[in-house]
C-alpha positions as a Markdown table, in Angstrom:
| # | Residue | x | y | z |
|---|---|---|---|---|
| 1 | Unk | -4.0 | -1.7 | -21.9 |
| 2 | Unk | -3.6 | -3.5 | -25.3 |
| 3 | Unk | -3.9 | -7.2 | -25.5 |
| 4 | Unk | -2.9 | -9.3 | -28.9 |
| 5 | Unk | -5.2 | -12.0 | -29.6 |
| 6 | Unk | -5.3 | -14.0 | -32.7 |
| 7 | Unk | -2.7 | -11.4 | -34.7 |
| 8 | Unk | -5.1 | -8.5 | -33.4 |
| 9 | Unk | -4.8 | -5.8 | -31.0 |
| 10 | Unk | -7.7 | -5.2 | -28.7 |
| 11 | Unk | -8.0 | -1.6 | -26.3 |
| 12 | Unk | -10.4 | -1.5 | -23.7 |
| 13 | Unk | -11.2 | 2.2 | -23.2 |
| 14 | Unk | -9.7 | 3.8 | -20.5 |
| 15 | Unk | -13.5 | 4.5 | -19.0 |
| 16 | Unk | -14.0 | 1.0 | -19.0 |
| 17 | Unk | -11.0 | -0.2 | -17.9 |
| 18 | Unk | -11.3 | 2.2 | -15.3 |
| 19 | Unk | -14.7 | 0.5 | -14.3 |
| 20 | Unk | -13.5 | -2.9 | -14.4 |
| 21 | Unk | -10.5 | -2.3 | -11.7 |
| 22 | Unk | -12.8 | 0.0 | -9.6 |
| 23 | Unk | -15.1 | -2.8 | -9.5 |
| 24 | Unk | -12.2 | -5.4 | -8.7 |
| 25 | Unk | -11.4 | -3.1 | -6.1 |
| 26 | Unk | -14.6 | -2.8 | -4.3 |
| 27 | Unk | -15.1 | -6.5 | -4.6 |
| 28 | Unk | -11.9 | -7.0 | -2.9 |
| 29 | Unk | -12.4 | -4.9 | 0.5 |
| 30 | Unk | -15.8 | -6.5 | 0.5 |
| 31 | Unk | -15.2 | -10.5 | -0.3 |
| 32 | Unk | -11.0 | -10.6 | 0.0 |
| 33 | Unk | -8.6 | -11.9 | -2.4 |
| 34 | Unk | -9.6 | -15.6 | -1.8 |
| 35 | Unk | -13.7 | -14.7 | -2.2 |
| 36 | Unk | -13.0 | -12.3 | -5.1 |
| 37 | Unk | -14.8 | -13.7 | -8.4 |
| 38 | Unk | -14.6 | -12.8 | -12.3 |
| 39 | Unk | -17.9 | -13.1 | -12.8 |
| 40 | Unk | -18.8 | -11.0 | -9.6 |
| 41 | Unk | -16.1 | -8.2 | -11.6 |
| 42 | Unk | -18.1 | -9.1 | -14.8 |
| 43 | Unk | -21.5 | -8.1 | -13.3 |
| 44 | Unk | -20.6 | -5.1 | -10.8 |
| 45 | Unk | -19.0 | -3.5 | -14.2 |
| 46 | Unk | -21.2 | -4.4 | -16.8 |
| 47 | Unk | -18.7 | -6.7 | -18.7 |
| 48 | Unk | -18.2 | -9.7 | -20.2 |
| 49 | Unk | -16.2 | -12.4 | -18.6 |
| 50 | Unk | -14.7 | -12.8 | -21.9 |
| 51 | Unk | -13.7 | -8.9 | -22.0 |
| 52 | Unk | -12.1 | -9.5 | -18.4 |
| 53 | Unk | -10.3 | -12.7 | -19.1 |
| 54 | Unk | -9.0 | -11.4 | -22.7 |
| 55 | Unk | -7.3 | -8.5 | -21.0 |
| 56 | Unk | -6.4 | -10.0 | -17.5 |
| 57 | Unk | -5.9 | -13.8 | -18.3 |
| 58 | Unk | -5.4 | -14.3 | -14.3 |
| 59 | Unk | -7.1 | -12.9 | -11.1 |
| 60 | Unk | -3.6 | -12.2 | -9.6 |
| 61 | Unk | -3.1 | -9.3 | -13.2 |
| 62 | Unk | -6.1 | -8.3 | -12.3 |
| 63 | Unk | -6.1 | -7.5 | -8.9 |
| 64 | Unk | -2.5 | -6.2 | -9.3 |
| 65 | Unk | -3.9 | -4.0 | -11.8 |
| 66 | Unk | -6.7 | -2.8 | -9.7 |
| 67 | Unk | -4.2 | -1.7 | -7.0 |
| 68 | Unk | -2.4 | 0.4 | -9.2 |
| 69 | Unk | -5.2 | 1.8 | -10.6 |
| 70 | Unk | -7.3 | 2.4 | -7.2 |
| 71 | Unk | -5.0 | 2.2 | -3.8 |
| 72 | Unk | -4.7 | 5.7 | -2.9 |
| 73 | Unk | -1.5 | 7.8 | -3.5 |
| 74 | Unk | 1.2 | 8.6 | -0.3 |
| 75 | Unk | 1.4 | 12.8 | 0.2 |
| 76 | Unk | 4.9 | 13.3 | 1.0 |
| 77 | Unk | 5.4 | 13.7 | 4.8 |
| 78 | Unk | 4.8 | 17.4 | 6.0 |
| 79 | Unk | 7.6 | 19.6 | 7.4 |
| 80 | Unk | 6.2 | 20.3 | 10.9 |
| 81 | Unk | 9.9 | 22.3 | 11.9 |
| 82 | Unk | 10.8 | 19.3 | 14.2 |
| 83 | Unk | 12.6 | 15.7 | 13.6 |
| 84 | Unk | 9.7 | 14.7 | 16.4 |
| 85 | Unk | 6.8 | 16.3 | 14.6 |
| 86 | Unk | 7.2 | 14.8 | 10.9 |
| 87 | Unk | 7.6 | 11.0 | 12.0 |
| 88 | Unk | 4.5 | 11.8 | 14.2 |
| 89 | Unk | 2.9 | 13.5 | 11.4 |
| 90 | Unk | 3.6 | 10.9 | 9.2 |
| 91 | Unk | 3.0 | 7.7 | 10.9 |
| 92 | Unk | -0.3 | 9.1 | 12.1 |
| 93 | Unk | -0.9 | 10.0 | 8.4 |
| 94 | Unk | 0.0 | 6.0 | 7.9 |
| 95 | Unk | -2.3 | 5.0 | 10.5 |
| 96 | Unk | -4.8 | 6.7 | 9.3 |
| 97 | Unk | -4.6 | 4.8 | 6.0 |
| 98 | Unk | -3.9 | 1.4 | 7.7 |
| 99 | Unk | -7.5 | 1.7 | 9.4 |
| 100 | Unk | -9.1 | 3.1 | 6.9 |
| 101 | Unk | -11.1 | 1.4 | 4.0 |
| 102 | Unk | -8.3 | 0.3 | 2.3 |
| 103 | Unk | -5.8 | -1.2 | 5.3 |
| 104 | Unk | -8.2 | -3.9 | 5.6 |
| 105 | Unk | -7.7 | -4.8 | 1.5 |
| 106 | Unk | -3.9 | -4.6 | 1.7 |
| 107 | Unk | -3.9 | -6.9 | 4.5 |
| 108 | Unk | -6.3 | -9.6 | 3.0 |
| 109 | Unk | -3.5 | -9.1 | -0.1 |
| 110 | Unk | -0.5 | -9.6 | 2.3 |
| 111 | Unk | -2.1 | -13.2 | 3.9 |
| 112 | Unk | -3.2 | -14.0 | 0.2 |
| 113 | Unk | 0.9 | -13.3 | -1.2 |
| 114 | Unk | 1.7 | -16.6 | 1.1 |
| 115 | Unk | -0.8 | -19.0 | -1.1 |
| 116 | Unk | -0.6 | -17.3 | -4.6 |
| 117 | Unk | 2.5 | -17.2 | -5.9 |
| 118 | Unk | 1.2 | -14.8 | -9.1 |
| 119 | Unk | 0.0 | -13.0 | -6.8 |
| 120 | Unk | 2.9 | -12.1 | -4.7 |
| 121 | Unk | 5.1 | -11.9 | -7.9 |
| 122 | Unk | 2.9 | -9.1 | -8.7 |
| 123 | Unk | 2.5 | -7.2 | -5.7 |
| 124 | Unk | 6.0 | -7.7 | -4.5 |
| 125 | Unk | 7.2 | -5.9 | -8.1 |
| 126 | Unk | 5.1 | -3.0 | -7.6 |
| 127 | Unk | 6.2 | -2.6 | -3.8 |
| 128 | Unk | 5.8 | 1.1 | -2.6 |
| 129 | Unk | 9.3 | 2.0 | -0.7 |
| 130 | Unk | 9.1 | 4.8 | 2.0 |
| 131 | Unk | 12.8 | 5.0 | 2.1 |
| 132 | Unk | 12.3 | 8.8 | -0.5 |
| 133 | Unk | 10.2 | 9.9 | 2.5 |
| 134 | Unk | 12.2 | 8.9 | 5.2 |
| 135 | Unk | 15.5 | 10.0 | 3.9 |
| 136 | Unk | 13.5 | 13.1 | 2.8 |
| 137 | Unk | 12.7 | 14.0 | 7.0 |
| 138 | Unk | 15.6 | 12.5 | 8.0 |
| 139 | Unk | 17.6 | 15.4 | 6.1 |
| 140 | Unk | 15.9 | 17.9 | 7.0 |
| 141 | Unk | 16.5 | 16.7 | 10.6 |
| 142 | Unk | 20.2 | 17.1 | 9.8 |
| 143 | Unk | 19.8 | 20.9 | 8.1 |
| 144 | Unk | 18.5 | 21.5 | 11.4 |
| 145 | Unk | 21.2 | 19.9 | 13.7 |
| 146 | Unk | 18.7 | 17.2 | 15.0 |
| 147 | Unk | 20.6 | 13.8 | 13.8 |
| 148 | Unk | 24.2 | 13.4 | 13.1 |
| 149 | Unk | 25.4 | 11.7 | 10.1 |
| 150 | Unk | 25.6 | 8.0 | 9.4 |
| 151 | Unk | 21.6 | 7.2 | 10.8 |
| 152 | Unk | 20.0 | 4.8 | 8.5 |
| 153 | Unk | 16.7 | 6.3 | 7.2 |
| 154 | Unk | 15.7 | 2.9 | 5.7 |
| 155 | Unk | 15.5 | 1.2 | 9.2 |
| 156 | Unk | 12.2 | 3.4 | 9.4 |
| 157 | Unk | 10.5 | 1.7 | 6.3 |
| 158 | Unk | 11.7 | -1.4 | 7.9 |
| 159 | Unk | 10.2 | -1.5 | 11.0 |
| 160 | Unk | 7.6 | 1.1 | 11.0 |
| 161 | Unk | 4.8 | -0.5 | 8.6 |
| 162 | Unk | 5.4 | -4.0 | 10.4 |
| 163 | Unk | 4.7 | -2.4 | 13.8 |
| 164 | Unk | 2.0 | -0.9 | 12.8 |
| 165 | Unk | 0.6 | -3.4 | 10.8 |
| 166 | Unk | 0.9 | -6.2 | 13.6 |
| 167 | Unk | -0.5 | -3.3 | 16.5 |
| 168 | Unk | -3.8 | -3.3 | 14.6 |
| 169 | Unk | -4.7 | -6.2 | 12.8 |
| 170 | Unk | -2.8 | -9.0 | 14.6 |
| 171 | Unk | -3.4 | -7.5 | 18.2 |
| 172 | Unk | -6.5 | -5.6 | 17.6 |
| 173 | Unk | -5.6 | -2.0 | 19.1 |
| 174 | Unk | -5.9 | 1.1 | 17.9 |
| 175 | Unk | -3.0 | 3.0 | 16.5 |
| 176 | Unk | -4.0 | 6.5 | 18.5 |
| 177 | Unk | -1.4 | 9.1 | 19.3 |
| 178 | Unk | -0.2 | 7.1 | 22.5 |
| 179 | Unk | 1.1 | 4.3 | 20.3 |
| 180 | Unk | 2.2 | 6.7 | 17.4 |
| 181 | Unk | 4.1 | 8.6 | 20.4 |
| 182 | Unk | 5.6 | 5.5 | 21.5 |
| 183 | Unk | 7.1 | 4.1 | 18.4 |
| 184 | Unk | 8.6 | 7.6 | 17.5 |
| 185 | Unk | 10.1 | 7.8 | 20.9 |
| 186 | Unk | 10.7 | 4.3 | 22.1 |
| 187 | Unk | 11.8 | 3.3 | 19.1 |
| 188 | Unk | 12.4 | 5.3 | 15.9 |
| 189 | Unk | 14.2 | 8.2 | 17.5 |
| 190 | Unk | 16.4 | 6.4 | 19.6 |
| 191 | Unk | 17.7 | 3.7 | 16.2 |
| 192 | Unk | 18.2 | 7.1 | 14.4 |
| 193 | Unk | 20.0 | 9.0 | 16.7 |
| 194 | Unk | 22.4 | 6.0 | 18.6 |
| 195 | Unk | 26.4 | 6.7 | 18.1 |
């Protein structure tokens, strides 16, 4: 990342850059967005506050950074044979990650987005669509005869992540294959498939 300062261009190396968004990262699933501190950053990678200000004059670049650099990657969804069997697959594969280490990060991020707006400028730009994956198992269900055309793949990244987002963190339950089972089949299957 190059930063000009004073008619000169600064690089951090990309081990330490590395070091200073792993550390960013940490901090944040262990003190949130709002408890997150440069000088905690500073110390857990061995830098300067100067060196982390120069290069990310706001916490909001920062952490936005950090996200990038850390928040693990989606796999595409697997082809299981059966429309059924990939959305299980894959929202169990999205559960997984939602209560995992990192669900409880992106969810401190999402109440933070309401009182930082830098912060929610940021996050909001480097949104992660689903739509790819969805359209991606949603045509293969047609191939195989499964859904008819004119279903709207999108309507999974629309409601899918809220559900399960609200299921665990605002209610508190677990998303196990009973609740996976029931948004496929209460819920996805019959949006995708109505006349």
């Amino acid at each position: 990342m190059a930063e000009t300062t004073a008619g000169r261009t600064r690089r951090l190396d990309e081990e330490r850059e590395q070091a200073i968004l792993r550390a960013t990262y940490e901090l944040l699933g262990e003190a949130g967005y709002q408890g997150l501190r440069v000088d905690a950053v500073a110390a857990r990678a061995q830098a300067s506050k100067a060196t982390l200000y120069r290069h990310w004059p706001t916490k909001a670049g920062l952490v936005a950074d950090a996200v990038r650099c850390c928040k693990a990657e989606s796999p595409p969804p697997a082809d299981t044979g059966s429309l059924r069997g990939d959305l299980m697959a894959w929202f169990g594969e999205i559960g997984c990650f939602i209560t995992g280490e990192e669900g409880p990060i992106l969810a401190g991020l999402f109440m933070a987005l309401h009182t930082d707006p830098a912060l929610a400028a940021e996050l909001r730009s480097m949104q992660e669509s689903k739509v790819p994956f969805a359209e991606a198992i949603c045509e293969r269900a047609e191939r195989r005869g499964e859904l008819r055309p004119g279903y709207d793949a999108g309507l999974i990244d629309e409601i899918v992540p809220a559900l399960l987002f609200m299921h665990c963190f605002a209610l508190g339950h677990s998303l196990d294959d009973g609740y996976i089972a029931h948004v496929v089949d209460d819920i996805v299957l019959p949006l995708l498939t109505r006349s």
